[in-house]
N, CA, C and O of each residue as an XYZ file, in Angstrom:
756
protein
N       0.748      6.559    -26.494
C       0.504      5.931    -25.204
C       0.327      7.021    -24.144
O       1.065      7.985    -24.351
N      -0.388      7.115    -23.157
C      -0.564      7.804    -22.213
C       0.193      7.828    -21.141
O       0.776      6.792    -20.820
N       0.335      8.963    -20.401
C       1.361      9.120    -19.347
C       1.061      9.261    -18.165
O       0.565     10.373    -17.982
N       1.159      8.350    -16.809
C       0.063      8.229    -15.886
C       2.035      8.434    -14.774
O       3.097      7.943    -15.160
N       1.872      9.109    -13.734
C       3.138      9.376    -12.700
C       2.500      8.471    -11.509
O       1.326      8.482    -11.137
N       3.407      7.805    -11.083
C       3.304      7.317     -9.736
C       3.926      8.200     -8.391
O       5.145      8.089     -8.269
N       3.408      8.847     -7.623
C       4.488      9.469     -6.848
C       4.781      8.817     -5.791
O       3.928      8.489     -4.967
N       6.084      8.535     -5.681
C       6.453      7.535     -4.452
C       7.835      7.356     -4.578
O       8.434      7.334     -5.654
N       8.312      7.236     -3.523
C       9.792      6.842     -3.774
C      10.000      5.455     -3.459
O      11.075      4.875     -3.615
N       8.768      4.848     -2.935
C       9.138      2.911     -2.883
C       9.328      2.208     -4.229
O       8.241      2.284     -4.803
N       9.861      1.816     -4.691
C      10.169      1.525     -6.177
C       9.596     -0.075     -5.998
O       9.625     -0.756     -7.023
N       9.145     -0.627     -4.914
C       8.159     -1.895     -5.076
C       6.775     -1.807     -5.071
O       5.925     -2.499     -5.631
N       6.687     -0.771     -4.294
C       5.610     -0.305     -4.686
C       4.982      0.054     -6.611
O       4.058     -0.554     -7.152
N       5.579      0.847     -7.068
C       6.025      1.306     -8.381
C       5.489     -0.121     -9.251
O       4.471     -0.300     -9.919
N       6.700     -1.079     -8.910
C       6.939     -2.024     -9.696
C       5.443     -3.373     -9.587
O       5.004     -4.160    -10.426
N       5.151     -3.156     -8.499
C       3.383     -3.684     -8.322
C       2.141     -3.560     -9.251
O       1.363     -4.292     -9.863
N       2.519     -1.409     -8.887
C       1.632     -0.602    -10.193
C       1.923     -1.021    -11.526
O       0.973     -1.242    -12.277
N       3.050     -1.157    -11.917
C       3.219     -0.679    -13.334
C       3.137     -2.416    -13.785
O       3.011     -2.440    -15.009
N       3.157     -3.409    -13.395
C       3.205     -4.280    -13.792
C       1.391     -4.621    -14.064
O       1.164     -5.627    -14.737
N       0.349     -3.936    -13.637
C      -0.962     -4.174    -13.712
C      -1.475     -3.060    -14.168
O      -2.705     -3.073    -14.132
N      -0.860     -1.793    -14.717
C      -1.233     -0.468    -15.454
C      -0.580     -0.659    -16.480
O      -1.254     -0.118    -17.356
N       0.356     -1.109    -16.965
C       0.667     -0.841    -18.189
C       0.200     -1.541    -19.492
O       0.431     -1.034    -20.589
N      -0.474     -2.737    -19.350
C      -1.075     -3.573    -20.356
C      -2.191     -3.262    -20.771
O      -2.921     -3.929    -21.504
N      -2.422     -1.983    -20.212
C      -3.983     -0.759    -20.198
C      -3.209     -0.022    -21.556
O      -4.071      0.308    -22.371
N      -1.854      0.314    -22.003
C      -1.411      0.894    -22.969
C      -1.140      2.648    -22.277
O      -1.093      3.752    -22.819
N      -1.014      2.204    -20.919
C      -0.664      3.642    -19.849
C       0.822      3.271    -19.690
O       1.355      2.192    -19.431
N       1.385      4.640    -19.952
C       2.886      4.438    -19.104
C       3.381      5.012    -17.772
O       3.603      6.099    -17.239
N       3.425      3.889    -17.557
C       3.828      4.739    -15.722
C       4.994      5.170    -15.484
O       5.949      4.467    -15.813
N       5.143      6.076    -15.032
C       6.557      6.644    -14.103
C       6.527      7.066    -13.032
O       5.703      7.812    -12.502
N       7.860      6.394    -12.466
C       8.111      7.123    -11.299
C       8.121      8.134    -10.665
O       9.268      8.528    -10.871
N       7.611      8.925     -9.964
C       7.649     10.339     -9.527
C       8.010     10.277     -8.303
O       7.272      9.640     -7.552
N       9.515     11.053     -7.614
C      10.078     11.322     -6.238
C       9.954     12.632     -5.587
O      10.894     13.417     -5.461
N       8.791     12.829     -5.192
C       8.630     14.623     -5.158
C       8.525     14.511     -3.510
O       9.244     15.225     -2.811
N       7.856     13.841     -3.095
C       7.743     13.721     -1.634
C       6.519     14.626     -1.356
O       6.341     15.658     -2.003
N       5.797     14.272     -0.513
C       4.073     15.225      0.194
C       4.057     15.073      1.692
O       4.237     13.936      2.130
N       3.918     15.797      2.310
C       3.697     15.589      3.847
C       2.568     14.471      3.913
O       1.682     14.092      3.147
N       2.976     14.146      5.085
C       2.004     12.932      5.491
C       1.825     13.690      6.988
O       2.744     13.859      7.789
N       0.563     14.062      7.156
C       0.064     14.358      8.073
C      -0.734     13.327      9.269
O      -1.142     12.192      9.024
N      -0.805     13.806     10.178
C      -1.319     12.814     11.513
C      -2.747     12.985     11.719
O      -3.377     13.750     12.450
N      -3.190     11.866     10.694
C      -4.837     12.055     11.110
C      -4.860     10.567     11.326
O      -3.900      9.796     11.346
N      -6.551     10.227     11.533
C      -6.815      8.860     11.566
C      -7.188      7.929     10.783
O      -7.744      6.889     11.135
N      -6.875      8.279      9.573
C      -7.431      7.360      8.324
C      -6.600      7.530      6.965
O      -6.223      8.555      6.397
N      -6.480      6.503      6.714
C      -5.381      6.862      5.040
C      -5.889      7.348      4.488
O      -5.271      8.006      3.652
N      -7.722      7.452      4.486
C      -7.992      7.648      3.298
C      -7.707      9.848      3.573
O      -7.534     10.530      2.563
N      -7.720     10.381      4.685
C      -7.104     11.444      4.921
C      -5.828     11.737      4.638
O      -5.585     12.856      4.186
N      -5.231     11.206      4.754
C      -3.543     10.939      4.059
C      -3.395     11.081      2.854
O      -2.234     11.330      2.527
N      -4.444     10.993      1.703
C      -4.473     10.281      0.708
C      -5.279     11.507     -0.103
O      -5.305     11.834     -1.289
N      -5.834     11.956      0.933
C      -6.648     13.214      0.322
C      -5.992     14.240      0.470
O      -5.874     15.057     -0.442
N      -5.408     14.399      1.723
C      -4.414     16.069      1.748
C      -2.764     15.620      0.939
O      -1.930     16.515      0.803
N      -2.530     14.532      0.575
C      -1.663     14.717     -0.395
C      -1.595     14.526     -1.888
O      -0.549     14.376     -2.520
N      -2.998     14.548     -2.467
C      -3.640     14.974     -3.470
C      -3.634     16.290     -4.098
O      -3.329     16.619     -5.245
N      -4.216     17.272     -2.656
C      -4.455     18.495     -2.780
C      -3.186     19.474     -2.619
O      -3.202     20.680     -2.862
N      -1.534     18.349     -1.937
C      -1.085     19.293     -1.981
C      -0.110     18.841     -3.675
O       0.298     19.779     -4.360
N       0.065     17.810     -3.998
C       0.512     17.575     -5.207
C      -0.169     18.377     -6.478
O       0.385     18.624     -7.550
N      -1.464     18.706     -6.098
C      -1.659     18.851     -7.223
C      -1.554     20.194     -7.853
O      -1.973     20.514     -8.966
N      -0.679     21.240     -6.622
C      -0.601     22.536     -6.439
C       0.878     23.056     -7.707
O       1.251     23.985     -8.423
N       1.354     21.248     -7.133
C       2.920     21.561     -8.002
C       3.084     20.569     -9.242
O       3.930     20.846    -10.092
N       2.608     19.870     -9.322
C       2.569     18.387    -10.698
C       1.406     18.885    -11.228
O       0.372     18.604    -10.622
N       1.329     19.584    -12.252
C       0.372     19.808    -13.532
C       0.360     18.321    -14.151
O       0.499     18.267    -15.373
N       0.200     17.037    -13.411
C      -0.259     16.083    -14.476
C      -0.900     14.884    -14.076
O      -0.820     14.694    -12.863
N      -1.373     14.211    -14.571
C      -2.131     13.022    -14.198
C      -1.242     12.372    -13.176
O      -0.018     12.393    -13.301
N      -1.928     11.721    -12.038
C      -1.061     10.965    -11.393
C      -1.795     10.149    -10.493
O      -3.024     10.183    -10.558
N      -1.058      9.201     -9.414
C      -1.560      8.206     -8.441
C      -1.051      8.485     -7.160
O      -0.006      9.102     -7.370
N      -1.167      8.403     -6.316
C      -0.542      7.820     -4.830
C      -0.928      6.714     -4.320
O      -1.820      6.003     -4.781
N      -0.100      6.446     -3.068
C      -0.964      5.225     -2.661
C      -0.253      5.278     -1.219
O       0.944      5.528     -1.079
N      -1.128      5.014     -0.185
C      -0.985      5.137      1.653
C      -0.762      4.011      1.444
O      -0.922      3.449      0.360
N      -0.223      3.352      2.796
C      -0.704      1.947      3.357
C      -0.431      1.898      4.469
O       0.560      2.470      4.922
N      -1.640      0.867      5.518
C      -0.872      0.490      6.794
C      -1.601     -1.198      7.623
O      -2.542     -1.992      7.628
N      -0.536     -0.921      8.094
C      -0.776     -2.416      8.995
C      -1.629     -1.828     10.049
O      -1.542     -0.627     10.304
N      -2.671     -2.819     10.847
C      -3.610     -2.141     11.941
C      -3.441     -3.656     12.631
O      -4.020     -4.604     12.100
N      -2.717     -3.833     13.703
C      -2.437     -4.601     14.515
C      -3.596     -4.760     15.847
O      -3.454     -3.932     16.747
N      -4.595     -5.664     15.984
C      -5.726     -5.596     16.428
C      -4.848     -5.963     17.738
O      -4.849     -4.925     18.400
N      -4.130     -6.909     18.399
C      -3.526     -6.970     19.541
C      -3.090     -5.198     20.257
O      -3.265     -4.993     21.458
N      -2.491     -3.987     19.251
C      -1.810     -3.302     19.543
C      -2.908     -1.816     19.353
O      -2.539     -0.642     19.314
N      -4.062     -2.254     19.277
C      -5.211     -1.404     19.497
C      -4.809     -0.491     18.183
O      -4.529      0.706     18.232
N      -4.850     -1.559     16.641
C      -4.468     -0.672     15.599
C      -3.344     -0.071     15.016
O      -3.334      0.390     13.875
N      -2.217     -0.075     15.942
C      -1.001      0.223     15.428
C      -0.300     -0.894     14.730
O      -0.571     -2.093     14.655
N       0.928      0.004     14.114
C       0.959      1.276     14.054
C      -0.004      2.167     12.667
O       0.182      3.271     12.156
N      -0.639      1.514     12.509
C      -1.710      1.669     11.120
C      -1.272      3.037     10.531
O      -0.209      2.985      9.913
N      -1.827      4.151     10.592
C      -1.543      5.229      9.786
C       0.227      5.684     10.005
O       0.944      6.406      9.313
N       0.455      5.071     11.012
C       2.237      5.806     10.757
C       3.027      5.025     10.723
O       4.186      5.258     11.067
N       2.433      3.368     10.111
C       3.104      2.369      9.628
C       4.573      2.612      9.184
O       5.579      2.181      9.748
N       4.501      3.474      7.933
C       6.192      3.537      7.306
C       6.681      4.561      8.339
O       7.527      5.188      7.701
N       6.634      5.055      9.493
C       7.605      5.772     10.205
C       7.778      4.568     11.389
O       8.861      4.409     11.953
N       7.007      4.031     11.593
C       7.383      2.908     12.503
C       8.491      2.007     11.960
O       9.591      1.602     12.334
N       7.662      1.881     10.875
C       8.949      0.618      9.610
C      10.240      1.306     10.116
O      11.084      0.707     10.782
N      10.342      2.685      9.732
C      11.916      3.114      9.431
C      12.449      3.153     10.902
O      13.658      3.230     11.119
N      11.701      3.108     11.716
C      12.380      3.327     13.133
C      12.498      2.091     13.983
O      13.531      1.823     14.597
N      11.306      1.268     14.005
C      11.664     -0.132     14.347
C      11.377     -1.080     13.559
O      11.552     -2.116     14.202
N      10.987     -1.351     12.391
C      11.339     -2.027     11.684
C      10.365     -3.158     11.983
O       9.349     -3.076     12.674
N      11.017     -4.628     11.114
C       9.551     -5.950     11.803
C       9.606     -6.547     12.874
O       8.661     -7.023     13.504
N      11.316     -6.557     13.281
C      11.957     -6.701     14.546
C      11.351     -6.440     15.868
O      11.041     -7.307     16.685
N      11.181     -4.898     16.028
C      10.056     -4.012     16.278
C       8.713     -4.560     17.451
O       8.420     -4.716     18.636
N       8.216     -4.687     15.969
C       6.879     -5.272     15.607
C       6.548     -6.391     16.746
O       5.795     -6.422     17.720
N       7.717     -7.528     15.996
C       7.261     -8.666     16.747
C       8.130     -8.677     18.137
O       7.897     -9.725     18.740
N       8.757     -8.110     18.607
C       9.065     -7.689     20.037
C       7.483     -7.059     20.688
O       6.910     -7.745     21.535
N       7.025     -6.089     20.349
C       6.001     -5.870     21.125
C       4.805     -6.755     21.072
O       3.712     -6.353     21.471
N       5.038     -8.305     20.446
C       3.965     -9.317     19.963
C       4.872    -10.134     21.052
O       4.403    -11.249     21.284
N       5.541     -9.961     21.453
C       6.310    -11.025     22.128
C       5.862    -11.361     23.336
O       5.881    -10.693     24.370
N       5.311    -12.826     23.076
C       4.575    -13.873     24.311
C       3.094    -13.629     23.826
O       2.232    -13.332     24.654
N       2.814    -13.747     22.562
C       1.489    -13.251     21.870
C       1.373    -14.551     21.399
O       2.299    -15.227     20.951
N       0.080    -14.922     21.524
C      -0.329    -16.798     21.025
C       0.001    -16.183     19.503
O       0.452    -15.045     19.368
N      -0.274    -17.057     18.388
C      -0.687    -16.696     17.104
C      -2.051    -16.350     16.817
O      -2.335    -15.489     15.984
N      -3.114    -17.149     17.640
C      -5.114    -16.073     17.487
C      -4.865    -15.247     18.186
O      -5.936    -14.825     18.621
N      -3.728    -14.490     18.767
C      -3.918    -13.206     19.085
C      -3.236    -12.265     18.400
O      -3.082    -11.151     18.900
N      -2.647    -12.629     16.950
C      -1.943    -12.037     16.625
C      -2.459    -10.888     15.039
O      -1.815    -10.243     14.211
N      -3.743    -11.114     15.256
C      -4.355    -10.989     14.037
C      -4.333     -9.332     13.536
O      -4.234     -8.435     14.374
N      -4.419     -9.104     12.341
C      -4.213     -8.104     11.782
C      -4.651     -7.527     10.374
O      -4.482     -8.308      9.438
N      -5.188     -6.282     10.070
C      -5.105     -5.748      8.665
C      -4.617     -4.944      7.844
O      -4.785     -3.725      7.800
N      -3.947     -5.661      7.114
C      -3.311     -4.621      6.035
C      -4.655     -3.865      5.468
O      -5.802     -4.311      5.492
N      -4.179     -2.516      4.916
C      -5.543     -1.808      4.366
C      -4.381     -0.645      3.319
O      -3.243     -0.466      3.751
N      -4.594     -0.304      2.671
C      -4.262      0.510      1.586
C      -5.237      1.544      0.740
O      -6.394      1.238      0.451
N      -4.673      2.716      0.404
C      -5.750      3.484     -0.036
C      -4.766      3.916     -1.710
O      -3.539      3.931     -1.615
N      -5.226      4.141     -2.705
C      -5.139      4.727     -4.050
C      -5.760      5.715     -3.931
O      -6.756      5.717     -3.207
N      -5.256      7.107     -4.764
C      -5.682      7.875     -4.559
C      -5.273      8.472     -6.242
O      -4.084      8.542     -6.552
N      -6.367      8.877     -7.250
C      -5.891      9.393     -8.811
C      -6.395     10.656     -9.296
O      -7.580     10.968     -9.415
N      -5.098     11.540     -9.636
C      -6.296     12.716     -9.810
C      -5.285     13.064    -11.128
O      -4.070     13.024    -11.318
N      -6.690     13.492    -12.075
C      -6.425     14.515    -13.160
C      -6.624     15.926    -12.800
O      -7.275     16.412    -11.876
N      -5.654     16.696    -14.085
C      -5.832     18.641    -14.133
C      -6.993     18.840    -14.088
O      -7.540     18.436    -15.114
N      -7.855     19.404    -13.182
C      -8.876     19.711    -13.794
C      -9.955     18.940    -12.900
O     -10.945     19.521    -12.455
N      -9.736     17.823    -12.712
C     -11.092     16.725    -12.371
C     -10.868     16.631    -10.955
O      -9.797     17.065    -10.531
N     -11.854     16.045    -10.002
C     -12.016     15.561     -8.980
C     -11.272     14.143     -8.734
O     -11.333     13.159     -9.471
N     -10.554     14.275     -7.517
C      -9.868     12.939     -7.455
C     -10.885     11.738     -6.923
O     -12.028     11.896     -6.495
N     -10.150     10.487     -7.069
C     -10.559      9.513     -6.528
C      -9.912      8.453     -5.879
O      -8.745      8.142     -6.113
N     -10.579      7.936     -5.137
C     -10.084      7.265     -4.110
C     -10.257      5.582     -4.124
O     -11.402      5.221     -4.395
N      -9.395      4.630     -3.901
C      -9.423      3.190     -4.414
C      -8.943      2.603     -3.579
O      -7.716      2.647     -3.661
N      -9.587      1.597     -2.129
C      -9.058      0.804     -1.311
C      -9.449     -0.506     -1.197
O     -10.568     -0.973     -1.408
N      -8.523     -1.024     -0.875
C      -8.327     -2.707     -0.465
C      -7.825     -3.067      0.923
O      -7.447     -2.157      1.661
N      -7.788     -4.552      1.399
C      -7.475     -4.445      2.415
C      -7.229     -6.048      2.438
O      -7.445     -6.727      1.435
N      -6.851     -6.497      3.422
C      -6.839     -7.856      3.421
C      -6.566     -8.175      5.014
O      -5.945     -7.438      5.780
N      -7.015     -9.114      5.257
C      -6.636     -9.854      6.933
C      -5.747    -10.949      7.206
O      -5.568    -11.869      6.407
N      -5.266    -10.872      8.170
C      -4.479    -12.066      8.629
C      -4.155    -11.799      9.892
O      -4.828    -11.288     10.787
N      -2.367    -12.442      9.875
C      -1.600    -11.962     11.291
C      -0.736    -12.097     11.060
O      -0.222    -12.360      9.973
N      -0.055    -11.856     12.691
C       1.110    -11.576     12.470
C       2.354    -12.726     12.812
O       2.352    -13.265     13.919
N       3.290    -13.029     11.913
C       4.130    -14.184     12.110
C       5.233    -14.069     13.405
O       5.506    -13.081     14.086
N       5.665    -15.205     13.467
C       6.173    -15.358     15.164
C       7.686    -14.589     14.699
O       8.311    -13.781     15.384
N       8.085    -15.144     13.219
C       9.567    -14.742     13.164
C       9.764    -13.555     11.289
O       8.725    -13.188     10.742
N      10.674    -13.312     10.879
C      10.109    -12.880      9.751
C      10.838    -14.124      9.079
O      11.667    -14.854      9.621
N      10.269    -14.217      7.569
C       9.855    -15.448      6.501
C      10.000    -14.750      5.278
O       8.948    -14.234      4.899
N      11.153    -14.544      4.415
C      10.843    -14.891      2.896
C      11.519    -13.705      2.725
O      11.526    -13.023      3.750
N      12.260    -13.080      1.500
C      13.154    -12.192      1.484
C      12.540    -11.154      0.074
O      13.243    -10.215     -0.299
N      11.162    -11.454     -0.635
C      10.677    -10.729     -1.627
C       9.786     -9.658     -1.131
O       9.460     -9.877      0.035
N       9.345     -8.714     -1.559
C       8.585     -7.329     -1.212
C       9.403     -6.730     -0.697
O      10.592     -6.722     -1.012
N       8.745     -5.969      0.421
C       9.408     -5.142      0.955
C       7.825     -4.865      2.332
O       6.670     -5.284      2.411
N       8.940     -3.710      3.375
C       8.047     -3.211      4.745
C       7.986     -4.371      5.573
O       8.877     -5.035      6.104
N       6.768     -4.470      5.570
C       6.145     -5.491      6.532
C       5.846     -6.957      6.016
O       5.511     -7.919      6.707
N       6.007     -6.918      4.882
C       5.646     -8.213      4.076
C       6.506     -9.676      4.955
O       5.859    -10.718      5.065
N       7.732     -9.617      5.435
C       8.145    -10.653      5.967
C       7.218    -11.192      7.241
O       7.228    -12.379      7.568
N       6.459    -10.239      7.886
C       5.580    -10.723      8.983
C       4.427    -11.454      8.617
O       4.104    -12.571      9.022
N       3.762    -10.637      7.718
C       2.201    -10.734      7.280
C       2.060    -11.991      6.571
O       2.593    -12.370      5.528
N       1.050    -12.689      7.522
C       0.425    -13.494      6.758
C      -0.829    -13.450      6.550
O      -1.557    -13.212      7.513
N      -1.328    -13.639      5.416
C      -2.789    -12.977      4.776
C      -3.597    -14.566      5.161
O      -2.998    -15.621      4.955
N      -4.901    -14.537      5.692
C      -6.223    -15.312      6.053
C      -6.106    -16.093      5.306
O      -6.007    -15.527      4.217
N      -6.012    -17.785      5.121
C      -6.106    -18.977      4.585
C      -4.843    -19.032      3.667
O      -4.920    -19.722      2.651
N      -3.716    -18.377      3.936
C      -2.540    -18.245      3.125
C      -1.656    -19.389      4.415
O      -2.015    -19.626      5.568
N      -0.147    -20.029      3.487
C       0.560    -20.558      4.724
C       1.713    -20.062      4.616
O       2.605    -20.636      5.241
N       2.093    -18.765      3.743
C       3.534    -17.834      3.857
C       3.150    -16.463      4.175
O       2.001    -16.049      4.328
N       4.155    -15.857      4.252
C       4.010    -14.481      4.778
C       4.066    -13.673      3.349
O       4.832    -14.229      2.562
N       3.405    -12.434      2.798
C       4.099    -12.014      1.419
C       4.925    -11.561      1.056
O       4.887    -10.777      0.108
N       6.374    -12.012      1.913
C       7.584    -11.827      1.625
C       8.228    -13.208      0.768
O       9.228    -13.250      0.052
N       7.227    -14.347      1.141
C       7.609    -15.941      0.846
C       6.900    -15.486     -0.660
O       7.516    -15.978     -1.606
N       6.046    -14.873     -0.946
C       5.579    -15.016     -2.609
C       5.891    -14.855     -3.174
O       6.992    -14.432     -2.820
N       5.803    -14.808     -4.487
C       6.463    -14.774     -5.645
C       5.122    -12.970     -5.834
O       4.062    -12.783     -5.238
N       5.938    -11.891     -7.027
C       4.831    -10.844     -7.028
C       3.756    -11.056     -7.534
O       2.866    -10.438     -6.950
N       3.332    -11.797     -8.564
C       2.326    -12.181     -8.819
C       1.036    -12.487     -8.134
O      -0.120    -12.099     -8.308
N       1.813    -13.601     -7.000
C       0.962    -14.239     -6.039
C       0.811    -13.226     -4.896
O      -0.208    -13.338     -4.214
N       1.587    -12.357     -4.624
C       1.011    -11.302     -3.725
C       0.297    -10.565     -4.322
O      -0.691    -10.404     -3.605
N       0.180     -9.939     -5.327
C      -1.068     -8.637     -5.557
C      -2.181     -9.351     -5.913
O      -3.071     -8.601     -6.312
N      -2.617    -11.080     -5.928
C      -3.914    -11.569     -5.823
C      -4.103    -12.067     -4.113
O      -5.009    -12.803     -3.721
N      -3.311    -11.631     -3.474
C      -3.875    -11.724     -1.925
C      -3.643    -10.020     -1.090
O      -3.947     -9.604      0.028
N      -3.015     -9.437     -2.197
C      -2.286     -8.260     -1.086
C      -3.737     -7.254     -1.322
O      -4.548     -7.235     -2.248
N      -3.643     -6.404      0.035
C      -4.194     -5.277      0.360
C      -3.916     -4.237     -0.539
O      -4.834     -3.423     -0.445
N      -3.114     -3.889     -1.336
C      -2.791     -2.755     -2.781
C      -2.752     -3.980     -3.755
O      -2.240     -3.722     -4.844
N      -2.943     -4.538     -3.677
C      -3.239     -5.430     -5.252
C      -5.126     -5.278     -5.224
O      -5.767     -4.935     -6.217
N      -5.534     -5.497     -4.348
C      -6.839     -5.343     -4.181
C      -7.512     -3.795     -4.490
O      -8.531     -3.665     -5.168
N      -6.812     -2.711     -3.910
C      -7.275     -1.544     -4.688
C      -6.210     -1.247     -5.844
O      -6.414     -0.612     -6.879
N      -5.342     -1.694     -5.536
C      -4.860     -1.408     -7.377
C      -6.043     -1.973     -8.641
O      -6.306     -1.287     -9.628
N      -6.618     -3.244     -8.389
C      -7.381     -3.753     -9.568
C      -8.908     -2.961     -9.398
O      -9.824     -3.480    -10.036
N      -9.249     -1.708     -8.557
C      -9.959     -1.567     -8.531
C      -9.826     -0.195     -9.270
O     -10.707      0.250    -10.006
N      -8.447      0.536     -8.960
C      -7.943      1.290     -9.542
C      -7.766      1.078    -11.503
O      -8.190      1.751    -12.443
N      -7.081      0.034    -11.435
C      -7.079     -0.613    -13.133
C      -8.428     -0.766    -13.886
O      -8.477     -0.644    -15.110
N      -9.597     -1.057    -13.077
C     -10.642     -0.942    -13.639
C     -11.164      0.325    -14.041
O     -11.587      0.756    -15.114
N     -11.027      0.798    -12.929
C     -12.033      2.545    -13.339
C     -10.605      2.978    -14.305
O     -11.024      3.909    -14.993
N      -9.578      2.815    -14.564
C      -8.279      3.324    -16.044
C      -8.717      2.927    -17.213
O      -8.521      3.490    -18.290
N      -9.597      1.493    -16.923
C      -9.728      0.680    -18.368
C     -10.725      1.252    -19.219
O     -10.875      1.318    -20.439
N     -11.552      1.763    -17.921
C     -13.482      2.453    -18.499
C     -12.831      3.684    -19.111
O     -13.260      3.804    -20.258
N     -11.856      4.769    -18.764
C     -11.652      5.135    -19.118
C     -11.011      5.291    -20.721
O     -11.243      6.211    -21.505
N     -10.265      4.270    -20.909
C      -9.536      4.500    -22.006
C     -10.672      3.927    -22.912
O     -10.570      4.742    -23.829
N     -11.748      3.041    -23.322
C     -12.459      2.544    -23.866
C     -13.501      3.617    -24.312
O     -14.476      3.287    -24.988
């Protein structure tokens, strides 16, 4: 079986991946190494300079994966520094600075970037994204981050109310994860 590293220390994250990589006959693991996350304007930059710096010290196949919320009320935030916002204000946060916000003004996109590189090869890059908004209160106690806010376009829970399944066929990294699982499958065939 093949040995594919996830580097990340979100272990729901992890558990997203490996539940849609491993029936490929890939084994995933966890990897906690940590990469700077630098201040640019796009994950998919995020995603690329911590490619280049992983790949200086992990001699081995592996994945990453960015993500962020882009809050169209909040002119995009906190989109690229989503998880430092998470850890500092949290969804609480969030919907305080939404506070006295109709719900059509509350609209928003999750967006996520994959990022896979082999020894040797040129990496690549795998994004999804999905739309919605943002909920008045938080809802549902599964995922993790932002998932208790987000509600995804023609959905009526937030993807904290889903079950995992039912989130990675609406979520923004379920969407480039299967895009990711595809270009793994061409491979192994």
């Amino acid at each position: 079986m093949k040995k594919l590293y996830f580097i990340t220390s979100n272990r729901g994250k992890f558990i997203e991946a490996k539940q849609k990589i491993e029936p490929l006959g890939i084994k995933l693991f966890q990897k906690n190494l940590g990469y700077p996350e630098i201040q640019v304007d796009t994950l998919e930059e995020v995603v690329q300079y911590g490619i280049q710096y992983l790949e200086k010290i992990f001699p081995h196949s592996f994945i990453i994966e960015d993500a962020g919320l882009f809050i169209n009320k909040l002119n995009g935030f906190p989109g690229v520094y989503s998880s430092y916002v998470y850890h500092t204000i949290g969804c609480q946060g969030i919907l305080k600075l939404l506070d006295k916000t109709g719900m059509g003004r509350r609209t928003a996109v999750f967006r996520s970037v994959y990022g896979y590189k082999e020894p040797g090869k040129k990496s690549m890059l795998f994004k999804g994204e999905i739309y919605g908004k943002i909920s008045i209160s938080e809802k549902g106690k599964n995922g993790f981050g932002y998932d208790p806010i987000f509600i995804p376009d023609k959905a009526t829970k937030t993807f904290a109310q889903m079950t995992l399944d039912e989130k990675n066929t609406w979520s923004h990294r379920g969407k480039a994860l299967e895009k990711l699982v595809g270009f793994l499958s061409k491979k192994i065939d």
